[in-house]
mmCIF file of the C-alpha atoms, coordinates in Angstrom:
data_MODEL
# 
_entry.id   MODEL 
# 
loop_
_atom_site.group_PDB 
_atom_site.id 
_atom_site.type_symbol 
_atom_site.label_atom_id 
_atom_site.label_alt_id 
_atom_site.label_comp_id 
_atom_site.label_asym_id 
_atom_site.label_entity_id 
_atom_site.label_seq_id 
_atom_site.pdbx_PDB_ins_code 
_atom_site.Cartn_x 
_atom_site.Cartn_y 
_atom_site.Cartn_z 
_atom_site.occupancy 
_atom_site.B_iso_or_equiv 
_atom_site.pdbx_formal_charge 
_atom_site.auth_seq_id 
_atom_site.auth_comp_id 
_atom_site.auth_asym_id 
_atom_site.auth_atom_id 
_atom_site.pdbx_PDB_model_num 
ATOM 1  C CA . UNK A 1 1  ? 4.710   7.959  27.668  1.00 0.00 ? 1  UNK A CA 1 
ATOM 2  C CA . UNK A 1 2  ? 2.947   6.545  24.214  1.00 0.00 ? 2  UNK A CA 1 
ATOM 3  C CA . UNK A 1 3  ? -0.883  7.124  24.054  1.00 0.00 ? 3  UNK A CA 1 
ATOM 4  C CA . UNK A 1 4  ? -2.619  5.281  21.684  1.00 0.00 ? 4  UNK A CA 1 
ATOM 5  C CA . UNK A 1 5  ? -5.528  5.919  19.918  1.00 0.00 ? 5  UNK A CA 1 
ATOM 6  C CA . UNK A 1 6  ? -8.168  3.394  18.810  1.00 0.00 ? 6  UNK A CA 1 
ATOM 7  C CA . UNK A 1 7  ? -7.345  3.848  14.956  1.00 0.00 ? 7  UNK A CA 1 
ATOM 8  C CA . UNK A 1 8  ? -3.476  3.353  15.653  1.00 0.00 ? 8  UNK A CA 1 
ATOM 9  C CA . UNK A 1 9  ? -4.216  0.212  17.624  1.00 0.00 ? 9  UNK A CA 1 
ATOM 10 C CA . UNK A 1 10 ? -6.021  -1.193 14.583  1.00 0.00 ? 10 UNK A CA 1 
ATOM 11 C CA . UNK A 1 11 ? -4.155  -3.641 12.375  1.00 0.00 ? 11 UNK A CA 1 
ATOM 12 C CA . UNK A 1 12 ? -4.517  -1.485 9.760   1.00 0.00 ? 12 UNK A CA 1 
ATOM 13 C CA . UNK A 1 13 ? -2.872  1.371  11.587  1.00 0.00 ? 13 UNK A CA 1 
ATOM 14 C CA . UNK A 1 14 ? -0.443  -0.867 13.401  1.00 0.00 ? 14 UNK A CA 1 
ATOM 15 C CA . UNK A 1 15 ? 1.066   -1.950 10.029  1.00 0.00 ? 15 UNK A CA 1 
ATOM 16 C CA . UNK A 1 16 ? 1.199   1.522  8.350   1.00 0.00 ? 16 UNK A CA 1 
ATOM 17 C CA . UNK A 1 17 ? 2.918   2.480  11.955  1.00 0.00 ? 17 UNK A CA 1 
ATOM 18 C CA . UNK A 1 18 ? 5.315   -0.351 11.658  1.00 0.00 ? 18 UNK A CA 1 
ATOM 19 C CA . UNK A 1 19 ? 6.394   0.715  8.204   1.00 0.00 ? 19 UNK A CA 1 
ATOM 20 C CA . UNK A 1 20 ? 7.385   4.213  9.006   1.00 0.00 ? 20 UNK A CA 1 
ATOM 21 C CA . UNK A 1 21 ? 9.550   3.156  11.845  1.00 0.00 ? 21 UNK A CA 1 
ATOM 22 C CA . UNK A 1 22 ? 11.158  0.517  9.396   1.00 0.00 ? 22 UNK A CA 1 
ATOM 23 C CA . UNK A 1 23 ? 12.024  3.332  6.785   1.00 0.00 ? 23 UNK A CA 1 
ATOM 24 C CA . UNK A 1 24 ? 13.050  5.579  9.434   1.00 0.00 ? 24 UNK A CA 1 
ATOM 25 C CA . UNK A 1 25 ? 15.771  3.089  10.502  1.00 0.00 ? 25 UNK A CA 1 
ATOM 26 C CA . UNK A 1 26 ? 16.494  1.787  7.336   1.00 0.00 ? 26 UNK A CA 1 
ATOM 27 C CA . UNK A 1 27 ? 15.015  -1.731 7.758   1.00 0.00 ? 27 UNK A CA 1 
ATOM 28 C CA . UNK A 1 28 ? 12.309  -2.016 5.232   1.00 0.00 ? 28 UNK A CA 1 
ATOM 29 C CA . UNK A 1 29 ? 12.712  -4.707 2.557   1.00 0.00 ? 29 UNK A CA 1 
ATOM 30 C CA . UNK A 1 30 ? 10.456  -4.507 -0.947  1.00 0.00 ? 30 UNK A CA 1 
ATOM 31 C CA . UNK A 1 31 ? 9.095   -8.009 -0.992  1.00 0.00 ? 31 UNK A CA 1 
ATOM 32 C CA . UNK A 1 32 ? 7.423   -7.635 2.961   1.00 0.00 ? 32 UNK A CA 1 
ATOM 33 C CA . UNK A 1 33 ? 6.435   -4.100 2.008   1.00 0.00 ? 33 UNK A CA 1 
ATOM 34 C CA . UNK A 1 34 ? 4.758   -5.198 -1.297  1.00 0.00 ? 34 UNK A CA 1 
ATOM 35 C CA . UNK A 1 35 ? 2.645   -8.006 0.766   1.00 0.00 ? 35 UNK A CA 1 
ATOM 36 C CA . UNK A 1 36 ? 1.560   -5.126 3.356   1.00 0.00 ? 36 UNK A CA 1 
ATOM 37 C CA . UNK A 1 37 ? 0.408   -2.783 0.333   1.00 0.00 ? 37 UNK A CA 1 
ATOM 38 C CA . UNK A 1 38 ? -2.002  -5.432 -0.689  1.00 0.00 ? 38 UNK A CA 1 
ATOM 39 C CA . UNK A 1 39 ? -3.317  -6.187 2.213   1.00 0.00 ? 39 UNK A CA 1 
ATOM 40 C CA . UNK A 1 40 ? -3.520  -2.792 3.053   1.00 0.00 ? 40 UNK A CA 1 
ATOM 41 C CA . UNK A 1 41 ? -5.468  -2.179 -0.799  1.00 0.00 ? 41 UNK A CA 1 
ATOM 42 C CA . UNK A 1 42 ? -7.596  -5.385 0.601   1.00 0.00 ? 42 UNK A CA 1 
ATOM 43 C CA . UNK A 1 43 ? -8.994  -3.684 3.710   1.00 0.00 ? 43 UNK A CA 1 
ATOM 44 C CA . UNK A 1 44 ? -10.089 -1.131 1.229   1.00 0.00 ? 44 UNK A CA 1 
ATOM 45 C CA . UNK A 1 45 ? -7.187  1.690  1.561   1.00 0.00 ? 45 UNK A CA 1 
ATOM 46 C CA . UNK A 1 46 ? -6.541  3.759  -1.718  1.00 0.00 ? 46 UNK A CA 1 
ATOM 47 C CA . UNK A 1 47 ? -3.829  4.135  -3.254  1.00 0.00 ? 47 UNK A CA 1 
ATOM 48 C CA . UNK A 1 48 ? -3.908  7.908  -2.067  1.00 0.00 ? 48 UNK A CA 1 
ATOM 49 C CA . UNK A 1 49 ? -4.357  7.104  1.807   1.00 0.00 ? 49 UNK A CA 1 
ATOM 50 C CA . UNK A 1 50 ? -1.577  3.938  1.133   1.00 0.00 ? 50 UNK A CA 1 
ATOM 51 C CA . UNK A 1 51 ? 0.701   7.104  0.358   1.00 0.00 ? 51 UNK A CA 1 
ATOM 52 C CA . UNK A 1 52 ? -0.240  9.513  2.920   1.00 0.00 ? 52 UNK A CA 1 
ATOM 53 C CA . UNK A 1 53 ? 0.280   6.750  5.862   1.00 0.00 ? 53 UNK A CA 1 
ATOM 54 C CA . UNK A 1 54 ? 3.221   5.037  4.581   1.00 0.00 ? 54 UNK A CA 1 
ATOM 55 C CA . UNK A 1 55 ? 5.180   8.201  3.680   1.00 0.00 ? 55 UNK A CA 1 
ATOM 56 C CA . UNK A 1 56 ? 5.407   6.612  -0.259  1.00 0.00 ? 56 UNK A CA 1 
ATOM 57 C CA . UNK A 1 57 ? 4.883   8.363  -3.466  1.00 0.00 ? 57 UNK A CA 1 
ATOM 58 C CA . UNK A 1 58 ? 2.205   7.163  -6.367  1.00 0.00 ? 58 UNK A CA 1 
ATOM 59 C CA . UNK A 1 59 ? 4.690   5.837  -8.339  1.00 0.00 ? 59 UNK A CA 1 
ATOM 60 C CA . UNK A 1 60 ? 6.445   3.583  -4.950  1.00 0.00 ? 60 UNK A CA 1 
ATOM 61 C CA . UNK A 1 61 ? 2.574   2.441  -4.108  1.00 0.00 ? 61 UNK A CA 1 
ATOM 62 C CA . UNK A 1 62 ? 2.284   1.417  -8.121  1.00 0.00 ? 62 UNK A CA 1 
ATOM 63 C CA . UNK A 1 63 ? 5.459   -0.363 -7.899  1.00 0.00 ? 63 UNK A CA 1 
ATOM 64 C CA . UNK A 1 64 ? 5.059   -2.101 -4.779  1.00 0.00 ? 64 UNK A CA 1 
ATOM 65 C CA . UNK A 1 65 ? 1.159   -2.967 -5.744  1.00 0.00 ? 65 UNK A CA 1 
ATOM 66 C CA . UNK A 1 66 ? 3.169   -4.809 -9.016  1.00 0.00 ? 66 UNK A CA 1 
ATOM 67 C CA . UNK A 1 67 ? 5.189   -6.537 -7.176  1.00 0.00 ? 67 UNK A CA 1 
ATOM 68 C CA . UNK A 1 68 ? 2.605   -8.676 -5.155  1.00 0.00 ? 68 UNK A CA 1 
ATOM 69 C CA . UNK A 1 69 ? 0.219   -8.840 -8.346  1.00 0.00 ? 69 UNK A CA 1 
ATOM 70 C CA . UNK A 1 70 ? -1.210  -7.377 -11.131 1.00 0.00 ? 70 UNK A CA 1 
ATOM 71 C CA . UNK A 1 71 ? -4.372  -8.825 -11.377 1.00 0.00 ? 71 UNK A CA 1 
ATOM 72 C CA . UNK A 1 72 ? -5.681  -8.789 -7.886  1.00 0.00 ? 72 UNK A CA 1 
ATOM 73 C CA . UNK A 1 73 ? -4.232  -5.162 -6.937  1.00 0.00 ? 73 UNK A CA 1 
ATOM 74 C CA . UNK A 1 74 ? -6.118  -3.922 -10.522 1.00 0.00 ? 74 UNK A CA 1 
ATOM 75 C CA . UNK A 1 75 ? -9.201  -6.007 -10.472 1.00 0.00 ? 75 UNK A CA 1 
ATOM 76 C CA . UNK A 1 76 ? -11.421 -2.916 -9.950  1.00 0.00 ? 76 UNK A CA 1 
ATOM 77 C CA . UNK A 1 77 ? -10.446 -0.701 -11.573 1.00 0.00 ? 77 UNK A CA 1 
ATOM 78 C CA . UNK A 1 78 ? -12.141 0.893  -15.211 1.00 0.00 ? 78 UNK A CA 1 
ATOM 79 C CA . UNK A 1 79 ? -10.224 0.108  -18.287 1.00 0.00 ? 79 UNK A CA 1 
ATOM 80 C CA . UNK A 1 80 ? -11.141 1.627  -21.665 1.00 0.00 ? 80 UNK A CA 1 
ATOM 81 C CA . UNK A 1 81 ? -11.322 -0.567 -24.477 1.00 0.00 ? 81 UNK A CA 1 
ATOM 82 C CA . UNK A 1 82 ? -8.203  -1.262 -26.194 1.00 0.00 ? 82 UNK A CA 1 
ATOM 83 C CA . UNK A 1 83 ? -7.278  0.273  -29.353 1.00 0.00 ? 83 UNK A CA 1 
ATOM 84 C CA . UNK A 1 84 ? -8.060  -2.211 -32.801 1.00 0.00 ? 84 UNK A CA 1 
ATOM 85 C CA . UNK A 1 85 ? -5.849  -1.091 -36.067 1.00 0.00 ? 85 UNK A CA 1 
ATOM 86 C CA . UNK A 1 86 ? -7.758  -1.634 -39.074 1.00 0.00 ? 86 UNK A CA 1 
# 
C-alpha cells in the first residue's frame, strides 16, 4: 500500500517524485528535466532543495538551470560589478 502525504501530493512534490522514478529506470531526458528545474526554481525551490529532492548535484542543477535560460533562472541573484582595465 502507498500512503501519501500532503507535501508529496503537491505538484511540486509530485514532479520531484516523478523525476526520481525516471532516473531510477533510466528514462529521464535533459530538455524535460531542464523545463521542470525552472519551474521548480519558479515556485521558489533553491538550488540546494532542487538537489536534495531530485537526487542531482550543484553542478547538474547549474547545467540544467542553463539549459532552459540564463536570464530568467539568474534574475535574482547579486552580481559584483565587473572588472574595468585601465
Amino acid at each position: 500500500m502507498t500512503c501519501l502525504t500532503s507535501e508529496a501530493a503537491s505538484r511540486d512534490g509530485l514532479m520531484a517524485a516523478t523525476i526520481r522514478h525516471n532516473r531510477a529506470r533510466g528514462r529521464h531526458q535533459i530538455h524535460a528535466m531542464s523545463e521542470i528545474v525552472r519551474e521548480l526554481t519558479q515556485l521558489g525551490w533553491t538550488p540546494q532543495k532542487i538537489g536534495k529532492e531530485l537526487g542531482m548535484d550543484a553542478d547538474e542543477v547549474l547545467r540544467l538551470k542553463q539549459i532552459s535560460g540564463l536570464t530568467e533562472m539568474f534574475a535574482g541573484r547579486q552580481f559584483s560589478q565587473a572588472w574595468t582595465i585601465k
